[in-house]
C-alpha positions in Angstrom: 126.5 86.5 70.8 124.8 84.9 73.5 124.1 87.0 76.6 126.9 86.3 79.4 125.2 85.8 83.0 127.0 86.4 86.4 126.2 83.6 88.8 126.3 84.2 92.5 125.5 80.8 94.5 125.0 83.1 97.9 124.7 81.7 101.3 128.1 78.7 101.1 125.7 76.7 104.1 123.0 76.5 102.1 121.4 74.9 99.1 122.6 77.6 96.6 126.5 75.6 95.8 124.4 72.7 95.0 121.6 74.1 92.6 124.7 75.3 90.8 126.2 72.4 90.7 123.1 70.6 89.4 122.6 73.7 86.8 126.6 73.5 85.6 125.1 69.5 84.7 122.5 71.2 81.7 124.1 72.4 78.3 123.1 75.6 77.4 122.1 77.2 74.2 120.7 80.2 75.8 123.5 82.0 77.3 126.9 81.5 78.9 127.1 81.8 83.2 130.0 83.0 85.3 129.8 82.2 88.8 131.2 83.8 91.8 132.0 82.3 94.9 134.1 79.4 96.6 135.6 77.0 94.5 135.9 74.4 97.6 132.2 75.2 98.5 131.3 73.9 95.1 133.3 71.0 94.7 131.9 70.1 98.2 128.6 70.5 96.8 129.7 67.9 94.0 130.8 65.6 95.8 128.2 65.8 98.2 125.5 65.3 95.2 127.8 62.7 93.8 128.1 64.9 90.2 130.9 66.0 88.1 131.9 69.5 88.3 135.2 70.7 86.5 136.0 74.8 87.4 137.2 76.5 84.5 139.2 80.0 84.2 136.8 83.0 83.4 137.8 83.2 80.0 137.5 79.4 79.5 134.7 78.2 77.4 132.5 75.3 78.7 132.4 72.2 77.1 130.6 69.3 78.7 128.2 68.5 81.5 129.9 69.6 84.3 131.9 72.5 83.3 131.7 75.5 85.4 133.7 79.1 84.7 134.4 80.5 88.1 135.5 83.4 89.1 136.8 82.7 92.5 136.5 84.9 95.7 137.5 82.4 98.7 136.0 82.4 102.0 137.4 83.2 105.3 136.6 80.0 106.5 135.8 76.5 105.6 131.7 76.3 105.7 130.0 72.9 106.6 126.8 72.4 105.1 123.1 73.0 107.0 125.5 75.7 109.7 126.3 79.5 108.5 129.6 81.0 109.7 129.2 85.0 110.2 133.2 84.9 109.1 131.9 84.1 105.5 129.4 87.4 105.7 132.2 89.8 103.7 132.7 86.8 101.3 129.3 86.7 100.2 128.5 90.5 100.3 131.6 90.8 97.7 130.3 87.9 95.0 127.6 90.1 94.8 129.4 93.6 94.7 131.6 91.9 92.6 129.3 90.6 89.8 127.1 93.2 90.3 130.0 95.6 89.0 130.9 93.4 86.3 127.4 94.0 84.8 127.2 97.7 85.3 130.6 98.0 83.3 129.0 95.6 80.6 131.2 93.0 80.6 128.3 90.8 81.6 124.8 90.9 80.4 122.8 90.0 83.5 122.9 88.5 87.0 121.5 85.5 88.3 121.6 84.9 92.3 120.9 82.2 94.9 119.5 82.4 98.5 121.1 84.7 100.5 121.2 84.2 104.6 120.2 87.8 105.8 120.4 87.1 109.5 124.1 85.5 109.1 125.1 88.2 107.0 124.4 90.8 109.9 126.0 88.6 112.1 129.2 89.1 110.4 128.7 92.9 111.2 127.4 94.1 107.6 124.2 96.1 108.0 122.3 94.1 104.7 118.6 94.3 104.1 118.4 92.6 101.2 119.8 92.0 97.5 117.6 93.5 95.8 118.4 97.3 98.2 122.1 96.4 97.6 121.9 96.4 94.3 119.7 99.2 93.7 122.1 101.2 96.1 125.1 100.2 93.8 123.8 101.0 90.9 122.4 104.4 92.2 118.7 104.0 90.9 114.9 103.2 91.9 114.1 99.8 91.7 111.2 97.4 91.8 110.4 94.2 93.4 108.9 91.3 90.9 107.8 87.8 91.5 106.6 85.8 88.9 105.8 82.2 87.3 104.5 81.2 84.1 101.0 81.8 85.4 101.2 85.6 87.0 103.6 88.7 87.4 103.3 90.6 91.2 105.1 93.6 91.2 104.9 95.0 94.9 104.5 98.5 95.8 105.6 98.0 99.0 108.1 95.1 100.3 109.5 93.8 103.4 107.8 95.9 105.9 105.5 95.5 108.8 101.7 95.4 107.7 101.0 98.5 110.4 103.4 100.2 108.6 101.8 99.8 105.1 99.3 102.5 104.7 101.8 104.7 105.6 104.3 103.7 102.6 101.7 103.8 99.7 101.6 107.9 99.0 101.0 109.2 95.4 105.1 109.3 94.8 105.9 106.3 95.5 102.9 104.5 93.5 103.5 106.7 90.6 107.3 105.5 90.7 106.3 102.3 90.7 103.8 101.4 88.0 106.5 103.7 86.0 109.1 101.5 86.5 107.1 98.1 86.3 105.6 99.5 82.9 108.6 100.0 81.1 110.1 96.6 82.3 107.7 95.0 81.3 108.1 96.9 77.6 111.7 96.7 77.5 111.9 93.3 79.5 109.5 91.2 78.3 108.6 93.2 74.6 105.1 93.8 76.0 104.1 97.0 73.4 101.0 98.4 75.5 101.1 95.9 78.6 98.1 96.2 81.2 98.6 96.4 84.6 96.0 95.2 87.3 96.3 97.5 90.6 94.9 96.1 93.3 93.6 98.4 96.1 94.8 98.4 99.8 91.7 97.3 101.4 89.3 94.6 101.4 86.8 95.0 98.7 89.2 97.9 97.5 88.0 100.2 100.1 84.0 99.4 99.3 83.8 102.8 98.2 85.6 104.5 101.4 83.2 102.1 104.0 86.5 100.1 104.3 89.3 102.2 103.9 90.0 105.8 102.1 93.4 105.0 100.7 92.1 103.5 97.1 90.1 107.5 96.7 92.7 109.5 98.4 95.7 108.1 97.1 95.5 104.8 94.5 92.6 106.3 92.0 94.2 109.8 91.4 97.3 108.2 90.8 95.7 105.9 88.4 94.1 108.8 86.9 97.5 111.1 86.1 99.2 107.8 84.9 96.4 106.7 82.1 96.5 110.5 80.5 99.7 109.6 80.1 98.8 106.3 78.5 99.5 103.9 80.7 96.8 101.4 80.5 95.5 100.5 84.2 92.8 98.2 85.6 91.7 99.1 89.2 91.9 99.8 92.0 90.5 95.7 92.4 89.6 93.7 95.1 92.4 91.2 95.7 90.5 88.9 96.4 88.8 88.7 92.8 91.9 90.0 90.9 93.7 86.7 90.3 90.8 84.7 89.4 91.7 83.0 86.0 89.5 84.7 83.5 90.5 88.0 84.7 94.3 87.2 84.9 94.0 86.5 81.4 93.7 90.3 80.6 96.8 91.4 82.6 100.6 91.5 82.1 100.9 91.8 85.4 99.7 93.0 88.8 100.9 95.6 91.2 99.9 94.2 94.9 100.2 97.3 97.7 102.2 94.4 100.1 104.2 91.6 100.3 101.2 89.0 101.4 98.6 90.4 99.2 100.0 89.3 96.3 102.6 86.7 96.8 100.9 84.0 98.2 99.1 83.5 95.1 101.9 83.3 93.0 103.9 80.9 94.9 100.4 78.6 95.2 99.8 78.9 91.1 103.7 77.7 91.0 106.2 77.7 93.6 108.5 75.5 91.9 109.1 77.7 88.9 108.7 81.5 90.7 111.4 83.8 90.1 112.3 86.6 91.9 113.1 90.3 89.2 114.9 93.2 90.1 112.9 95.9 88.3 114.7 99.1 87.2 118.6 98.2 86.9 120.7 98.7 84.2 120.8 95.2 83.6 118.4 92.3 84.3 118.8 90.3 87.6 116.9 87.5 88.6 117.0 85.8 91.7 115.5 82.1 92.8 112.4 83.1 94.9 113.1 80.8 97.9 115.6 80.8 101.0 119.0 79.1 102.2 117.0 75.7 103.1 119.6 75.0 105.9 117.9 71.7 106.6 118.1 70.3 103.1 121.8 71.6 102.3 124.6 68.8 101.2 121.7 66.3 101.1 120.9 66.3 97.2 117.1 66.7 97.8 116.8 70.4 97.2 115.0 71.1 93.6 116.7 73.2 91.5 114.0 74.3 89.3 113.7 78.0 90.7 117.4 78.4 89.8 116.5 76.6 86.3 113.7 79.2 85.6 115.7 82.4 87.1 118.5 81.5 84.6 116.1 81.0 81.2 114.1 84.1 82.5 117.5 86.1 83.0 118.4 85.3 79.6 115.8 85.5 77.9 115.3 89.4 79.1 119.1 89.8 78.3 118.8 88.7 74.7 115.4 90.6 74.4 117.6 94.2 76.0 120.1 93.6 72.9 117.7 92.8 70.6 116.3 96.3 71.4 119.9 98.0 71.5 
């Protein structure tokens, strides 16, 4: 059978009803999608692209271009595009609870999201940091935070937090947790047998042998240490600024950045377009585009769809490789 995805468009303002309506256009051999969400919200999005879009029962089957199984959860209010309503904050916070429930009973096989609007989501008086912290909270488990392209793969050791605080939040527990989780991903995930993983180090020149920093000797090398008795197979701590040159890239499955602007900028200038954005760690794959709400572009057909393209292919393709495994 062919993996079934949950869908979840995200912010109704933004650009994420219309990627779905421009994804619904593509027949697919690879997997069959479930959205969640609005059904006036996407037909406005279709009309506004100028597209066909037909919304089908969830136990419909798709047939042509256009065709779309919904499961619907309404808004509270009509939404006009480019201009977030905090009323719609619950509605969006429950297509995710929502799908993300449907996967963890195993009725679906993975979950594909769109751009979510954090500020008007907290306007709406729901305390949300994020997807990927909702999801991780739901499903009671560690997670970890992947970007990637068809270039590079950045797990992140640390996330969304301010760069004073970083030091601080790379300790031996939390490293270890990490490259554990990322390892077996990318073995389970992407049917890597003995993947390496580049780590790069926390300060410039990887700490030029404590001149620059003591974190890479106190904290990142003994880690690296335990974790390759074990077997894990680890390059570093590197120099980031070195690490993603070509000819070394070609020797990694991935690489663990100690922050969010370490690593990421990188990937998104080696392919923006086609970045993904991978929950590590759940009980089922999720895979989110790995850009925002686009307020500006919304309802104006010009926003390319090719992050929700690859987030789809990606999420399936780790779905059918999770039952290949049993």
């Amino acid at each position: 059978m062919k993996p079934r995805l949950a869908l979840v468009p995200g912010e109704p303002a933004g650009i994420g009803p219309e990627l779905c309506v421009r994804l619904a256009q593509q027949p697919r051999s690879d997997c069959t999608l479930l959205a969640f969400g609005d059904a006036d919200v996407l037909q406005a999005a279709a009309r506004a692209l100028d597209l066909p879009l037909r919304l089908l029962e969830a136990g419909d089957a798709a047939s042509v271009p256009g065709d779309l199984r919904l499961h619907s959860l309404p808004n509270a209010v009509s939404n006009r595009f480019g201009s977030t309503d905090p009323s719609n904050a619950r509605a969006v916070i429950d297509a995710l609870d929502t799908a993300s429930d449907a996967c963890l009973r195993g009725g679906l096989d993975g979950l594909v999201t769109g751009p979510v609007h954090k500020a008007a989501i907290n306007a709406g008086g729901i305390a949300y940091t994020g997807t990927t912290e909702l999801l991780a909270e739901r499903a009671g488990c560690d997670v970890v935070m992947m970007l990637a392209n068809d270039i590079v793969r950045v797990a992140l050791a640390t996330t969304h937090l301010p760069l004073r605080a970083v030091p601080d939040a790379i300790d031996a527990p939390t490293l270890v947790r990490v490259l554990r989780i990322t390892e077996q991903a990318l073995r389970k995930d992407f049917g890597i047998a003995t993947p390496v993983i580049a780590v790069l180090g926390l300060n410039p020149h990887a700490g030029e042998s404590g001149h620059l920093g003591r974190e890479e000797i106190e904290v990142i090398e003994p880690v690296l240490e335990i974790l390759r008795n074990e077997g894990m197979r680890l390059v570093g701590p590197l120099p980031a600024d070195t690490a993603f040159l070509p000819q070394k890239l070609a020797g990694f499955d991935a690489v663990l950045a100690m922050y969010h602007d370490q690593g990421l900028p990188v990937l998104k200038y080696s392919g923006f377009e086609r970045a993904v954005n991978l929950t590590l760690g759940l009980p089922y794959p999720r895979v989110a585009v790995d850009h925002g709400t686009a307020l500006d572009l919304a309802g104006k057909g010009l926003a390319d769809p090719s992050s929700l393209f690859a987030a789809v292919e990606t999420c399936a393709r780790i779905a059918a490789q999770r039952k290949l495994a049993g």
